[in-house]
Each structure stands twice: as structure tokens, then as C-alpha cells.
C-alpha positions in Angstrom: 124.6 -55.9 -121.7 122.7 -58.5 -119.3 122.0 -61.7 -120.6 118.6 -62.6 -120.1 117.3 -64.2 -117.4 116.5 -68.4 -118.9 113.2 -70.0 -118.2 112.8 -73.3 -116.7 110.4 -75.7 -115.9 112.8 -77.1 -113.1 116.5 -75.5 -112.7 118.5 -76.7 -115.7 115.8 -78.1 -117.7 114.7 -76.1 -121.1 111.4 -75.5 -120.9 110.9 -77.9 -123.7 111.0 -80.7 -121.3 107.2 -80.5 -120.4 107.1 -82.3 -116.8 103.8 -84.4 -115.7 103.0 -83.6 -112.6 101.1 -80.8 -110.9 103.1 -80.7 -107.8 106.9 -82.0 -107.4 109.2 -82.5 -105.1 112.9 -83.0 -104.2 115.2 -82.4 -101.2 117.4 -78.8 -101.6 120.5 -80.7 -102.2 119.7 -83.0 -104.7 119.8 -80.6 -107.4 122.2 -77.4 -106.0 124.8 -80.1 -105.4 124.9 -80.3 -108.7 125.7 -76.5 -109.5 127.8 -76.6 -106.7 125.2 -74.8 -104.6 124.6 -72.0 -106.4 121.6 -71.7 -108.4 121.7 -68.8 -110.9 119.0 -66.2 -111.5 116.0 -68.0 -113.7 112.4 -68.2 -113.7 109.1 -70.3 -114.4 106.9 -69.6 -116.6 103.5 -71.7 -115.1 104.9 -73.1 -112.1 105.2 -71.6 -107.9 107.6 -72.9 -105.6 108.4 -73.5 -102.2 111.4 -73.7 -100.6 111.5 -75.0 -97.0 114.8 -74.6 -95.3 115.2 -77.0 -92.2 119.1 -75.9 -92.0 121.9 -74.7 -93.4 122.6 -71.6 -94.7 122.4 -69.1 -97.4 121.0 -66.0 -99.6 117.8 -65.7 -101.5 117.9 -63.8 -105.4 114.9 -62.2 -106.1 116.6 -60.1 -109.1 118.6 -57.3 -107.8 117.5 -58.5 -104.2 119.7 -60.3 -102.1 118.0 -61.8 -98.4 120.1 -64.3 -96.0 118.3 -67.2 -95.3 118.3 -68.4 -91.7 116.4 -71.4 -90.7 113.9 -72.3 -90.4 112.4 -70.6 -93.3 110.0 -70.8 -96.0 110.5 -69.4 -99.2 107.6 -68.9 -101.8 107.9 -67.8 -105.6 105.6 -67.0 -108.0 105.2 -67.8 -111.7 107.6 -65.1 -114.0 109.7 -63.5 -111.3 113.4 -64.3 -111.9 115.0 -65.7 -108.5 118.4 -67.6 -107.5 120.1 -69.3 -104.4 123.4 -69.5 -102.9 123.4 -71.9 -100.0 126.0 -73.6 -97.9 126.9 -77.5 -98.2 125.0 -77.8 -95.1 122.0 -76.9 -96.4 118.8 -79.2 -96.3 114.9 -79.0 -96.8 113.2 -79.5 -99.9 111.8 -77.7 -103.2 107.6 -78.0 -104.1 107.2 -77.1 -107.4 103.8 -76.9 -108.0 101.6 -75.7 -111.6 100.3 -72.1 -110.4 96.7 -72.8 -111.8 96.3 -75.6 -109.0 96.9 -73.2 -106.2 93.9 -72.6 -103.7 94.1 -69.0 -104.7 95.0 -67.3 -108.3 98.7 -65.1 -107.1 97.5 -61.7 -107.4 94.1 -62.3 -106.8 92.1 -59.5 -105.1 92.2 -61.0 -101.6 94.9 -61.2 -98.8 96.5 -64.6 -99.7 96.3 -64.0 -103.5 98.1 -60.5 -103.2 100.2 -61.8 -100.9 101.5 -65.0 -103.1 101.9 -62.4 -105.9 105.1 -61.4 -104.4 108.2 -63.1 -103.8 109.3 -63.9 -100.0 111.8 -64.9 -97.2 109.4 -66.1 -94.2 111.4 -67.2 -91.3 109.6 -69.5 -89.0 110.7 -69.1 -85.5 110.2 -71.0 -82.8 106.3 -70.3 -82.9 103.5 -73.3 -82.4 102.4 -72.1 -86.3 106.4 -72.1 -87.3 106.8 -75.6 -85.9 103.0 -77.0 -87.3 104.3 -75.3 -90.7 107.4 -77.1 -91.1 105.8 -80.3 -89.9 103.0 -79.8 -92.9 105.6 -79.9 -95.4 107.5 -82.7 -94.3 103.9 -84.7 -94.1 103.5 -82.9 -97.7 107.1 -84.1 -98.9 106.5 -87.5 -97.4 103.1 -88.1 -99.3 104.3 -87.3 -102.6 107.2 -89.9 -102.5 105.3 -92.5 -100.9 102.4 -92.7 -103.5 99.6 -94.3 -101.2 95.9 -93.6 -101.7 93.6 -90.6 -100.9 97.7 -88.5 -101.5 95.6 -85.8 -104.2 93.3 -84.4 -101.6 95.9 -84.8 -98.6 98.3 -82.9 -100.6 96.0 -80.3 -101.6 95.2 -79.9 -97.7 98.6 -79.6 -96.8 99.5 -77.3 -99.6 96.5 -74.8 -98.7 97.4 -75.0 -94.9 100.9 -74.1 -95.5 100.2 -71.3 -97.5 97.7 -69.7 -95.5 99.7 -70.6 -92.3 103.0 -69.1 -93.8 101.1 -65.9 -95.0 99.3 -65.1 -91.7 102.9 -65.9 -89.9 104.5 -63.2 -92.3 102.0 -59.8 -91.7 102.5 -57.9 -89.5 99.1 -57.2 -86.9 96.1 -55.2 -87.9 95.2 -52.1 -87.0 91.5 -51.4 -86.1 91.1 -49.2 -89.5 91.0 -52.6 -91.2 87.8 -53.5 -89.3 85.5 -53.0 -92.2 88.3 -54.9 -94.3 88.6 -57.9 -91.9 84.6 -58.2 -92.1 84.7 -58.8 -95.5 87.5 -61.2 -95.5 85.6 -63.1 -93.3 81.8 -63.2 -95.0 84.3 -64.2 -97.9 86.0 -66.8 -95.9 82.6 -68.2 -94.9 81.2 -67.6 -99.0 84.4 -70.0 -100.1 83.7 -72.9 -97.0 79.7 -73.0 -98.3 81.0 -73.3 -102.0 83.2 -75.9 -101.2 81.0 -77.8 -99.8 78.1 -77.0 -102.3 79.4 -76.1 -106.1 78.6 -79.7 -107.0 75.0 -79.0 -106.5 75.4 -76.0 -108.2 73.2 -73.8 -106.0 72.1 -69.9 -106.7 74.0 -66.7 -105.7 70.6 -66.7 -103.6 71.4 -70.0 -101.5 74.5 -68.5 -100.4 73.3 -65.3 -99.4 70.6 -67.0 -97.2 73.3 -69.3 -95.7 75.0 -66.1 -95.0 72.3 -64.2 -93.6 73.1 -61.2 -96.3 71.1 -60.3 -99.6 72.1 -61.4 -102.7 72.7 -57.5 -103.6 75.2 -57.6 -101.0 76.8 -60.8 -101.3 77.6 -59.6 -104.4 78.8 -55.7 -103.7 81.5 -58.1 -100.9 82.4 -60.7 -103.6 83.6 -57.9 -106.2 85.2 -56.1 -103.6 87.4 -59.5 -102.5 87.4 -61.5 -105.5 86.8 -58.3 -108.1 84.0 -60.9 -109.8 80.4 -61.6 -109.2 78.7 -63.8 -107.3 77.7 -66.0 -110.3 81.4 -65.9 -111.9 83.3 -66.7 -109.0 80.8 -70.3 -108.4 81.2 -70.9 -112.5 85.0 -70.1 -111.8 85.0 -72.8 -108.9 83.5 -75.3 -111.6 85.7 -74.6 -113.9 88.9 -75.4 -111.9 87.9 -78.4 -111.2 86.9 -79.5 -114.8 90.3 -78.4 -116.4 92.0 -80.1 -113.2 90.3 -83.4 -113.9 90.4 -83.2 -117.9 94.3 -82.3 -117.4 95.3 -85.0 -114.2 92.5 -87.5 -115.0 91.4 -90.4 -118.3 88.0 -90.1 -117.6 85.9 -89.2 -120.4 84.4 -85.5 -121.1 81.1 -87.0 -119.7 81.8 -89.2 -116.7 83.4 -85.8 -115.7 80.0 -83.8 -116.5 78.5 -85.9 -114.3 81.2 -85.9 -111.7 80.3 -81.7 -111.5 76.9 -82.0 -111.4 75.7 -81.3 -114.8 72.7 -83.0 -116.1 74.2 -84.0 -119.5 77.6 -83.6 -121.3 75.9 -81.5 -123.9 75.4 -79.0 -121.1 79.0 -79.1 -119.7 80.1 -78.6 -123.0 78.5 -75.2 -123.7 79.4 -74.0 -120.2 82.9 -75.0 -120.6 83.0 -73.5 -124.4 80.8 -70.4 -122.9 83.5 -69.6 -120.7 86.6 -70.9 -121.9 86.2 -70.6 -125.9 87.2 -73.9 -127.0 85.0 -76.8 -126.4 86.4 -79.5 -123.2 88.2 -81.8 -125.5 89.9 -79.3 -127.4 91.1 -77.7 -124.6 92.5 -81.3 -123.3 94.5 -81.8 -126.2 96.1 -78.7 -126.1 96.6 -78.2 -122.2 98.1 -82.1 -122.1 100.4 -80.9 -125.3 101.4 -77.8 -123.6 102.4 -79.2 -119.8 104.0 -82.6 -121.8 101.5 -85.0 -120.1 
């Protein structure tokens, strides 16, 4: 009979031990030193990680999988899937642990970067200009979260995002021209996620962004549901949302300084968005989502 496969939050502690952070991280040998480098199968319930392998040596668990690792290489797992590591005393890199809802993407989302952090992966880097920029992003990333200066949030989230998107377009193989029709749409959806960046504060109609994208809103929204497999309207309210749980989860401002920080006229209104959509009114929510991650 196989004994089941334990759940941390990091390797070897119970998931009772509710970190507070939403990204960590520590050099490869720090902990697998400690279990004589050889981390047994295990899994996380809310948290992805990256592994980037600057050298050494080793093989990857993904269950019943077994891949060598080769370096340089970046390894990326998602929330729930059991995974393991032998490596040799050589090895060195580093480990991002980061809470899965703070992602750029949802794993398993319905577009190309979502379906493709839905699945665990070996990427080796190469000696390729993107391999090189890759593995300098996450030293830069590794080197802002132990240094603690200002502005680190929003540098780590850019450096998080590139290496992601970076590591996934380094990993598939090239497209064929029947994807044409796809690679339009990934595009108008590409542009439709830089304009709502740079606009969801203002909280601007489907309309706006099918003007900006020369399109009508009909089919702004036939492409969004294809790509994102939401509306137009739900996937702006979605972009509002993340930020308010991120800031009611990693910030002490009150319920209405952060209404006003997303662009709501009053707190009364942010309120019944956030119970509209969520079921539980923004404070409530707070308590339990700070109970829950231990923060």
C-alpha cells in the first residue's frame, strides 16, 4: 500500500505552519542539505515553485516521472502535483515559492501561459540570449527579495512575470501556420491585458477597450471567452478583484483607503462589488484569508 503523498507549505513543514509571505526564497542547498539531498515526493496545496538550477546535478520527481536535471534549468510546479528531487552535493540555485493566486496568470487558465503553468516541467536553458536573460532575472529576483529595499513588490512581480513568460516561450516548440487564427487571438488578448493594466483603475467599459482595439464590443467579447473562457465585463471585475484581495491580504490599510486606491467612489460601493462577487463582505474575507495563510 503507498503511503500518501504529505502536504507542505515548504519541504518539512506541516502545513499548519502558515508562512507570511507571498513569494519566498532560498538557495537549493540550504534546505536539501538537510535531507541529505534528497527531497521526497510531497506537494503544496496553495503555493507554485520555481526551481532555478545554476549547477550541479540531479533528477526531477513528478510522481512516477523521473527527468535528469542538467544545468542550466528551470523547473516550475504547480499547486497539488506531488513532486521530489535528488541532486548532487554540487548542486546550487535557488527555490521561489510563491502563493499561486499572486501569479500573473491563474495555472490552467484558458490561454497559452496558463495551460502551460498547469503542468509540471524540466526547461533547460541553453546557451540562448533568452536562457542567459532568464537566469539573470532570477538572480535579480532572488537578490531583491533578501535585500528588502523599496519599490521590491512591483520589481518582483516584473521579474516573476518575465520569467515565466520567458521560460514558457523558451520551452514550445515553433508554430505551425494552422495556429494563425490562434496566434491572432492571443495577440488582440495580449494587447486587451496591456490596455487593462494600464486602465482598470479607471474602471472603463468593455466599449473603451474595444475602441482602443479597433474591434466591436461583440467581438471583443466572442475573443475574450475564447482566451480567457469569461466575458469582457468579468475578466476587468476579475482584474479588480485581484488586486483588492492582494492588498486586503499583504497590506493594513483600511477596507476604504483601499476602495479608493481601486477607483471606487465610496467603500459602500466596493463592498457590494466585492460581496457581489466573492460572497462574503471585504472584511470578512480578510479575517479569514489572513487566518488561513498564518499572516
Amino acid at each position: 500500500m503507498k503511503r500518501p503523498v504529505p502536504t507542505y507549505e515548504l519541504y518539512g513543514e506541516e502545513s499548519g505552519d502558515r508562512p507570511d509571505f507571498w513569494l519566498h526564497c532560498e538557495t537549493i542547498p540550504s534546505r536539501s542539505r538537510l535531507h541529505h539531498w534528497e527531497i521526497g515526493l510531497h506537494r503544496h496545496e496553495s503555493f507554485f515553485q520555481i526551481l532555478y538550477i545554476a549547477k550541479g546535478s540531479g533528477d526531477a520527481l513528478f510522481g512516477e516521472t523521473v527527468l535528469a536535471i542538467s544545468p542550466p534549468a528551470v523547473i516550475t510546479i504547480p499547486p497539488a502535483v506531488s513532486h521530489g528531487f535528488r541532486f548532487s552535493p554540487d548542486i546550487d540555485g535557488f527555490v521561489f515559492t510563491v502563493l499561486a493566486s499572486h501569479l500573473p496568470v491563474a495555472p490552467g487558465g484558458r490561454n497559452r501561459l496558463g495551460s502551460w503553468l498547469a503542468i509540471p516541467r524540466l526547461t533547460p536553458l541553453g546557451d540562448s540570449e533568452v536562457g542567459h536573460y532568464i537566469s539573470e532575472t532570477l538572480q535579480r529576483l532572488a537578490e531583491e527579495w533578501e535585500a528588502r529595499r523599496g519599490h521590491r513588490i512591483g520589481l518582483m512581480d516584473a521579474y516573476l512575470t518575465t520569467v515565466l513568460g520567458l521560460t514558457a516561450r523558451l520551452a514550445e516548440p515553433p508554430r505551425g501556420s494552422d495556429a494563425a487564427g490562434d496566434s491572432e487571438n492571443e495577440r488582440r488578448m495580449e494587447r486587451f491585458d496591456a490596455l487593462l493594466r494600464q486602465h482598470y483603475l479607471t474602471h472603463r467599459p468593455a466599449a473603451f477597450y474595444a475602441r482602443e482595439l479597433g474591434l466591436s464590443q461583440t467581438h471583443l467579447n466572442r475573443v475574450v471567452r475564447v482566451m480567457a473562457g469569461k466575458s469582457v465585463h468579468e475578466v476587468i471585475a476579475e482584474r479588480l478583484l485581484d488586486a483588492a484581495r492582494r492588498q486586503l491580504v499583504f497590506t493594513r490599510a483600511s477596507v476604504q483607503e483601499i476602495s479608493f486606491r481601486l477607483g471606487f467612489s465610496d467603500a459602500a460601493y466596493f463592498s457590494r462589488f466585492f460581496v457581489r462577487h466573492v460572497g462574503r463582505t471585504p472584511r470578512t474575507w480578510r479575517i479569514a484569508e489572513r487566518q488561513r495563510l498564518g499572516v
